[in-house]
C-alpha positions, 0 to 999 in steps of 0.5 A: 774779552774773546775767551770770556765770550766762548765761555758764555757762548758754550754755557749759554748753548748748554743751559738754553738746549737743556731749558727747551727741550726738557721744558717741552718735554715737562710741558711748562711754558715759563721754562721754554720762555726762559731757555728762548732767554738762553738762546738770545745769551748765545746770539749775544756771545756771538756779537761780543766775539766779532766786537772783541776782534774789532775794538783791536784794531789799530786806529786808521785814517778814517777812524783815528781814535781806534774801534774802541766804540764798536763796544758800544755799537755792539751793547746797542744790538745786545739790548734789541736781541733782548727786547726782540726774546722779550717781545716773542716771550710775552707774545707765546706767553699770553696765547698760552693764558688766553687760550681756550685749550685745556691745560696740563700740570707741568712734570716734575723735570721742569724744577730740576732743570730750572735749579740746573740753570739757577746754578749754571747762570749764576758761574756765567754772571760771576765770570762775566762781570769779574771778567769785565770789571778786570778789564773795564768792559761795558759790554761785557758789564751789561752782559754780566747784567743781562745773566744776573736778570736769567738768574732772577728770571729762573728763580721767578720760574722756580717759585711759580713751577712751586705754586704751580704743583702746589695750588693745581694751577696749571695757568701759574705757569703761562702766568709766571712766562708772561712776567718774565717776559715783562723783566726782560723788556724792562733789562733791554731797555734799560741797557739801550738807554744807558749805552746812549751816554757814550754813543753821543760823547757824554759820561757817566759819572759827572762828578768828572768836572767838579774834579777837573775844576778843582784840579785847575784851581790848585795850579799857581797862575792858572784861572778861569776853566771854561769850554770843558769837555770830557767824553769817553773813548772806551774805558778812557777820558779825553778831555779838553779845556780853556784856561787863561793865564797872565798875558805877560807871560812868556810862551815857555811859561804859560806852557809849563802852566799847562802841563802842571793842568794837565798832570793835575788832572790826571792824578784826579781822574782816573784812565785819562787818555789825553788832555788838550789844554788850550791857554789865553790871556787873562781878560779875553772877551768870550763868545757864547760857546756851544759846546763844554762847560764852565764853573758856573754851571757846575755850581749852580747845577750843585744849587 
């Protein structure tokens, strides 16, 4: 993840120099918006640099799972940085549109330097999500995300730059820098909101119990899963369950139940970390748990 932060980091800085200044000099606002988009991209870069020597770590005593959500953490800050550059943007952009000063056309070397940054973002987003598809990195998913938003942002940029030159409209311009600034928003909160899942221990894809439940039933003498829980620990699953079995048996017996729960499991979920199987004897009386999942709320959430 290192490597493909400095990547990022320098490209960013490379296209969001090139953005702001050459937009200033062009006088178009949506192309200094979109360069002030670039420059949050190099704080970004910055903080999946530190989180990549961080989710290193080996795990400690105060933290015996490892680092590994410090990725989170880090996703969480990359959406404030993008709202932050959103905010600023639609502020910078509405003064532009509701002030009285007299407006100019925008040269020529603002749709030049906005086809240089179409291209160049869009390597960045292929490199970056390839990189984190390879590796199974959330943050470097949701930044591969963010930059696929810059190459839409700049082909917004674009076509008003077009209809700006095209209808002698030198207002199209603030225009277009208002609605980007909106798009950006929107992709913040959209990253805040989904890094949430993981951050208080849920998943993603919830299908993970329905294959669990059925992973169990396959297994001779095992019955009745309930008190499931599955969260993920970076890219894995750690998942715990109840599982009964018949009273009778032997302690080697009902230990070998278990392990066939287990290996069950893990041939149906993939990146399975560790499994906690926790066996009793068929008919025990269950209180009211708080935590997991049963098969019941499976099927009647499939109602």
């Amino acid at each position: 993840m290192k490597k493909t932060s400095w990547v990022s980091m320098a490209g960013n800085a490379i296209l969001a120099t090139a953005k702001i200044v050459l937009g200033l000099l062009a006088g178009s606002v949506a192309v200094v918006s979109d360069g002030v988009d670039s420059s949050a991209d190099v704080a970004i870069s910055i903080i999946m640099i530190f989180t990549a020597n961080l989710v290193n770590r080996p795990p400690s005593r105060k933290y015996v799972y490892g680092y590994t959500k410090a990725e989170n953490i880090a996703t969480k800050v990359l959406s404030i940085v993008i709202l932050y550059a959103g905010i600023q943007m639609l502020i910078a952009s509405g003064k532009s549109i509701f002030s009285g000063a007299e407006r100019t056309m925008p040269t020529v070397i603002a749709i030049y330097v906005t086809l240089f940054s179409i291209v160049g973002k869009l390597l960045l987003a292929y490199y970056q999500y390839r990189q984190g598809k390879r590796i199974n990195s959330s943050l470097l998913k949701a930044n591969a995300v963010n930059m696929r938003n810059d190459v839409l942002i700049s082909v917004s940029v674009l076509i008003g730059l077009f209809l700006t030159f095209g209808l002698k409209l030198p207002i199209l311009d603030a225009v277009v820098g208002l609605l980007v600034s909106l798009f950006i928003i929107r992709s913040a909160f959209s990253i805040f909101m989904d890094s949430n899942v993981e951050l208080m221990d849920g998943v993603k894809d919830e299908t993970v119990y329905n294959r669990i439940f059925e992973a169990v039933d396959r297994v001779d003498g095992a019955k009745n899963p309930h008190r499931v829980r599955s969260h993920q620990i970076g890219s894995h699953y750690l998942i715990l369950l109840d599982i009964e079995v018949d009273g009778n048996l032997s302690l080697l017996e009902a230990h070998l139940i278990a392990n066939q729960v287990e290996t069950g499991i893990k041939q149906a979920v993939e990146n399975v970390y560790d499994i906690v199987v926790h066996v009793e004897p068929t008919g025990v009386q269950h209180h009211a748990e708080k935590f997991g999942v049963c098969k019941e709320m499976i099927d009647l959430s499939i109602t």
